[in-house]
Each structure stands twice: as C-alpha cells, then as structure tokens.
C-alpha positions, 0 to 999 in steps of 0.5 A: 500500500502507497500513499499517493498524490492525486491532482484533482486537475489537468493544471495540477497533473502537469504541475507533479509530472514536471515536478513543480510542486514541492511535495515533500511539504505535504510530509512534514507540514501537511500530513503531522496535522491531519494525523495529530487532527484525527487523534484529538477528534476521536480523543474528544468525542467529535466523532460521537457527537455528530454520529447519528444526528447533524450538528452545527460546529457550535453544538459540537463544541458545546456537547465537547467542552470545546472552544467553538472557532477551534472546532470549526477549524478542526471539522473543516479539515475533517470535511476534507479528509471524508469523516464527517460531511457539510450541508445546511451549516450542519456536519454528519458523520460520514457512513464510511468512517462510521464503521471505524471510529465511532467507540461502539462498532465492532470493526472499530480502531477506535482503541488504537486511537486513544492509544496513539493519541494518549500515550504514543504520540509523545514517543516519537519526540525520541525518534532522533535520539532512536536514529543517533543510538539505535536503542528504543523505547523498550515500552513493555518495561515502563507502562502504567497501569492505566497504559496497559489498558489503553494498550490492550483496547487498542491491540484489540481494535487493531485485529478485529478485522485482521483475526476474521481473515485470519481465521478464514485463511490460516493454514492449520490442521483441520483436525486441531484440537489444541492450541498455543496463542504467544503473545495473543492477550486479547485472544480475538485471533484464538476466538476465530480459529475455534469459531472455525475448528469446533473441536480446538482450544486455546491457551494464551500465553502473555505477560500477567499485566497484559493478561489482566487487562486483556480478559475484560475483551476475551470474555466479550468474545463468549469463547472463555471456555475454549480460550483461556490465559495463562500469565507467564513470559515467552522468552522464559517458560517452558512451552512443553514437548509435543502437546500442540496442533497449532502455535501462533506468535502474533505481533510479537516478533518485531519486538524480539532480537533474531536470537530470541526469535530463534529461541522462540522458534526452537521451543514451539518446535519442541511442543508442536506435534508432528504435522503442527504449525507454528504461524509467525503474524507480522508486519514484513520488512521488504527485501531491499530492493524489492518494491516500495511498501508503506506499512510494511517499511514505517512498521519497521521504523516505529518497532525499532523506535519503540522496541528496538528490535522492528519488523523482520522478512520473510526469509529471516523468519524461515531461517528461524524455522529451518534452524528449528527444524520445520519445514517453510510450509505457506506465506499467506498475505492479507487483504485487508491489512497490506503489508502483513503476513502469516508466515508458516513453519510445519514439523 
C-alpha cells in the first residue's frame, strides 16, 4: 500500500509530472496535522457527537467542552479528509468512517486511537535520539497501569478485522484440537480459529499485566471456555514437548532480537506435534530492493523506535524455522491489512 498524490486537475497533473510542486511539504507540514487532527477528534468525542444526528460546529463544541472557532477549524479539515460531511451549516458523520471510529462498532480502531493519541504520540519526540543510538523505547518495561489498558483496547481494535481473515485463511490442521496463542492477550485471533475448528482450544500465553487487562475483551468474545490465559513470559517458560496442533506468535516478533526469535522458534518446535504449525503474524520488512511498501517499511521504523528490535522478512523468519527444524510450509498475505503476513513453519 502507497500513499499517493492525486491532482484533482489537468493544471495540477502537469504541475507533479514536471515536478513543480514541492511535495515533500505535504510530509512534514501537511500530513503531522491531519494525523495529530484525527487523534484529538476521536480523543474528544467529535466523532460521537455528530454520529447519528447533524450538528452545527457550535453544538459540537458545546456537547465537547470545546472552544467553538477551534472546532470549526478542526471539522473543516475533517470535511476534507471524508469523516464527517457539510450541508445546511450542519456536519454528519460520514457512513464510511462510521464503521471505524465511532467507540461502539465492532470493526472499530477506535482503541488504537486513544492509544496513539494518549500515550504514543509523545514517543516519537525520541525518534532522533532512536536514529543517533539505535536503542528504543523498550515500552513493555515502563507502562502504567492505566497504559496497559489503553494498550490492550487498542491491540484489540487493531485485529478485529485482521483475526476474521485470519481465521478464514490460516493454514492449520483441520483436525486441531489444541492450541498455543504467544503473545495473543486479547485472544480475538484464538476466538476465530475455534469459531472455525469446533473441536480446538486455546491457551494464551502473555505477560500477567497484559493478561489482566486483556480478559475484560476475551470474555466479550463468549469463547472463555475454549480460550483461556495463562500469565507467564515467552522468552522464559517452558512451552512443553509435543502437546500442540497449532502455535501462533502474533505481533510479537518485531519486538524480539533474531536470537530470541530463534529461541522462540526452537521451543514451539519442541511442543508442536508432528504435522503442527507454528504461524509467525507480522508486519514484513521488504527485501531491499524489492518494491516500495508503506506499512510494511514505517512498521519497521516505529518497532525499532519503540522496541528496538522492528519488523523482520520473510526469509529471516524461515531461517528461524529451518534452524528449528520445520519445514517453510505457506506465506499467506492479507487483504485487508497490506503489508502483513502469516508466515508458516510445519514439523
């Protein structure tokens, strides 16, 4: 996936084809506003208030405890951007962001909001100490309590899309009956595949805050008795010898070194049955040289930021399964969420 400039004239076209237009202003002056512009509208209720009914900017801003100039600023931008639409001095919600704004719909990323806004906007303030050390945040070691919470909100609207396709398209044992989920807290990718395979259970495997903030969300998914948590450390426990079908670490990867990840890999291979699965879920790095991928490449440049480690390829993820002796079974991309892959290693 690729953001893209798109002239909205023939005068506009020939203007980017000659280069005239200095495009990189729309990176450093225009693109911080508008990510910063939609943080704070879903941070402070904007999105809820113009919902269901056609609000005035002044009825905005009054129903949001906002100064009412400001708001109209903030909603014309909106406007331009497609969240909400104007007419009759009023704005509405637009339908297409309705589904992934608003707090209570499903396929929400509402959480990641909030969490964005509140506790990881203020990170990227350390970016340049990050490009002069090479040493991240290491963000898993200094939450607060209250952190932890937005996190796992946010880790949950960030996969309510993701785990439905993954549930349909993860390459797993039809007869699966047992299941190791590393990392997996909010569980929504456990869930799907026991919606999937009706004889499966689940045992996620994550840090006890994580877990504690976590459960609230797994028990909305009714699935409590098929998946359950189990507090305790990756790098650490002992995962067994030849208990499961399926193992999957989601969105962990880029936070470990390659010699954890092998560590990693070696321990699923042991508890993994034969003919099980151990799935890596991650953002890709692209091979340099290979073409162009946003998500994939600014993924890699926030993880480092933020864990040191960042994203890895696909060929670096099967040498961990090769050194553990399983076999690179299958590399499943997603549609809905560029720039991610299941990358799958088969004893």
């Amino acid at each position: 996936m690729q953001l893209k400039i798109s002239p909205d004239n023939p005068l506009e076209w020939l203007a980017l084809k000659v280069n005239m237009v200095p495009w990189p202003l729309l990176h450093v002056q225009i693109f911080p506003v508008i990510a910063k512009a939609v943080l704070e509208a879903a941070d402070k209720g904007i999105f809820e208030a113009v919902k269901t009914d056609a609000q005035t900017a002044e009825d905005v801003a009054r129903t949001c405890g906002l100064h009412p100039k400001a708001t109209r600023e903030l909603l014309g931008l909106l406007t331009a951007l497609g969240y909400v639409s104007f007419r009759n001095d009023r704005y509405t919600l637009t339908a297409e962001a309705r589904k992934w704004v608003t707090a209570t719909d499903p396929a929400s990323v509402y959480g990641m909001m909030l969490f964005n806004n509140r506790v990881v906007w203020p990170w990227l303030d350390q970016l340049g100490d990050y490009l002069k050390t090479g040493q991240g945040i290491h963000y898993h070691d200094h939450l607060t309590p209250e952190q932890w919470g937005y996190y796992q909100h946010a880790m949950t609207a960030a996969t309510n899309t993701e785990a439905k396709e993954f549930g349909r398209k993860a390459p797993v044992p039809k007869t699966a009956t047992r299941m190791l989920d590393i990392g997996g807290a909010h569980g929504q990718h456990s869930v799907a595949l026991c919606r999937r395979l009706p004889a499966l259970e689940s045992v996620i495997l994550d840090l006890p805050p994580a877990v504690e903030k976590a459960a609230p969300f797994l028990a909305q998914s009714g699935m409590d008795g098929r998946v359950r948590h189990q507090p305790g450390n990756a790098l650490t426990d002992d995962y067994g010898t030849g208990q499961y079908d399926i193992i999957l670490m989601s969105s962990l990867a880029h936070h470990f070194t390659d010699a954890e990840n092998r560590l990693v890999a070696r321990k699923a291979a042991q508890a993994l049955k034969p003919g099980g699965v151990f799935i890596i879920n991650e953002f890709i790095r692209p091979e340099p040289g290979s073409k162009p991928e946003l998500v994939g490449s600014s993924t890699d440049l926030f993880y480092g930021l933020t864990s040191t480690a960042g994203n890895w390829t696909v060929a670096e993820m099967q040498s961990w399964f090769a050194e553990a002796g399983l076999k690179p079974f299958k590399v499943k991309t997603y549609l809905t969420i560029p720039g991610r892959a299941m990358v799958v290693g088969k004893k």
